[in-house]
C-alpha positions, 0 to 999 in steps of 0.5 A: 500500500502507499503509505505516509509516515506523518513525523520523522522522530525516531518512532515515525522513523521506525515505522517507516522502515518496518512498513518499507521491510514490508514492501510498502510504499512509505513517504515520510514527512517532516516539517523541518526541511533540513532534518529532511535533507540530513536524512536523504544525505547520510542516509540515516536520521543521526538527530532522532534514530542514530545508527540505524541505515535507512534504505533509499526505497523510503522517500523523505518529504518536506511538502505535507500537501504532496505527501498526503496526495500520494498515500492510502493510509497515513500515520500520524507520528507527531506530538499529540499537540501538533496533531490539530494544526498539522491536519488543520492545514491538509487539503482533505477534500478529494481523500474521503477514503483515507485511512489514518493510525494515531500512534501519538500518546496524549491527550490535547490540552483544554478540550481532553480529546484523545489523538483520534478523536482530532483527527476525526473532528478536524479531517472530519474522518468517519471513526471506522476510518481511524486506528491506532497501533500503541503498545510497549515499543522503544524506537530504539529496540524496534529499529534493531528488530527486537522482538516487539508485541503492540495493539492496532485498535479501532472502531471496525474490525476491519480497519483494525485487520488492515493496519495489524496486516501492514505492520506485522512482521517476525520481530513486530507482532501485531495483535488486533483489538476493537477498544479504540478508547482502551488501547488509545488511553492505555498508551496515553495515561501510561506516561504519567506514571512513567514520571512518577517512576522517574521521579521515584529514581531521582528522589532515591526511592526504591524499588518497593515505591516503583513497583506500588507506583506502577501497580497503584498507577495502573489502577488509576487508569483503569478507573478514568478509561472506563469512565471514558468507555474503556473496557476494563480487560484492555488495560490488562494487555499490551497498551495497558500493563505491558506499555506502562512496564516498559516505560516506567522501567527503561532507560529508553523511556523520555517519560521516565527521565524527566521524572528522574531529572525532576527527582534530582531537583531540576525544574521541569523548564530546565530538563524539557530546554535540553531535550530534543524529542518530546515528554507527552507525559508531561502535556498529558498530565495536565489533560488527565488531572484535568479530566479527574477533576471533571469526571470526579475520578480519584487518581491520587499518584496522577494529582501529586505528578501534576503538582511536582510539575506544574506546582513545585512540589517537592518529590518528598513531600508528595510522597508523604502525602500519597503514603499518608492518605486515608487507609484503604481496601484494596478494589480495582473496581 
């Protein structure tokens, strides 16, 4: 199929190369003309996925317009905050029949809609026209082929299929799942606890407090998802436990690291000045708190996050205040 990569970052970069690997037709778009022009001269994306060839059968754009004119599906690889304006800004008028995969984890800023949820409200997309593909899947291991398993969720069993097929390879397993609102808030929510577990590093707390984030953490999503829809199942899988593992204990985790970083003592503004790929966890924090303060869900470990970020809250004190609360049974309903 003709396919366009929306995003040359390392995941955007990723997936262009497993859908070339499979003999698609890949376009990969970027907004910035000279990290475009790097790539097709080294013939490798040295700022974003350093060490991995990429093959000259995967065509680098700069024109958005011409890029999305070209392609049957179109995979949206950009900061979930860019989503609006960049869809925004295409000519859909002839293109109806498009395909789009969210991979973007977050949720947009004041109006708390999920990735998806932009795209069909901007590109005025049916929703059996939308997928996304989230799961537990560090660009760095995947462009080396380690064994890596993921969800492609949607609304149509069909769409789900397509994009499982596209994708599917012997390191890139692919499983289908129709709980778009799971899968998509699994991968989202996830990135919240990942800095509490950075922070859990920085601030020198061990390993009993990481594993209490992540299992207290994990429960916190649970009940926003499925008061957003969600089946509760679905964070048991892949998008849910499996993604919020992954990035709440790797050193490849962006999430993670500006925890840590916060841990230490930095601000938030030093760490995200220094860093050249995106945190979504910490735009999503702010959607979350601001959704559990709206739907009345109690997500403590998300509200201590959202007041080290955004309150300078010291990481002890938060701590104090999430061990200290009022004694509890232990329910995941």
């Amino acid at each position: 199929m003709k396919v366009t990569v929306l995003g040359a970052g390392s995941w955007g970069t990723t997936l262009a190369l497993v859908l070339n690997q499979n003999n698609h037709l890949v376009t990969c778009w970027s907004f910035d003309k000279n990290d475009i022009e790097a790539i097709k001269k080294s013939k490798e994306n040295k700022k974003f996925l350093p060490g991995i060839t990429i093959p000259d059968s995967i065509n680098f754009s700069n024109d958005l317009q011409a890029s999305i004119n070209s392609a049957e599906v179109i995979i949206v690889a950009i900061p979930s905050h860019a989503v609006r304006s960049v869809v925004q800004s295409i000519d859909l008028s002839a293109k109806k029949d498009l395909i789009w995969v969210n991979v973007a984890k977050g949720i947009e800023n004041k109006t708390l809609l999920r990735v998806s949820q932009v795209i069909e409200e901007v590109g005025q997309v049916s929703p059996e026209n939308i997928g996304v593909l989230f799961g537990p899947s560090h660009a760095e291991e995947v462009s080396r082929e380690i064994p890596t398993a993921i969800v492609s969720a949607s609304k149509s069993r069909e769409t789900a299929t397509l994009v499982q097929n596209l994708f599917m390879t012997p390191y890139f397993r692919v499983y289908a799942n129709l709980d778009i609102v799971g899968v998509e808030l699994g991968g989202a929510l996830k990135n919240i606890i990942a800095v509490a577990a950075g922070i859990c590093d920085g601030a020198g707390f061990g390993d009993n407090t990481k594993a209490a984030l992540i299992t207290r953490g994990l429960v916190e999503i649970n009940r926003l998802g499925v008061k957003m829809g969600a089946k509760p199942d679905t964070f048991a899988g892949l998008s849910g436990m499996g993604d919020l593992i992954v990035t709440c204990m790797s050193r490849h985790s962006r999430n993670r690291y500006v925890g840590e970083q916060i841990g230490k003592g930095r601000t938030l503004q030093e760490v995200l000045d220094e860093m050249v790929m995106v945190a979504e966890g910490v735009k999503t924090t702010a959607s979350a708190y601001e959704l559990s303060q709206k739907e009345g869900i109690e997500m403590p470990i998300t509200e201590q996050v959202y007041k080290t970020l955004f309150e300078g809250k010291p990481p002890a004190e938060a701590m104090r205040n999430l061990m200290t609360r009022a004694s509890k049974i232990e329910d995941w309903s």
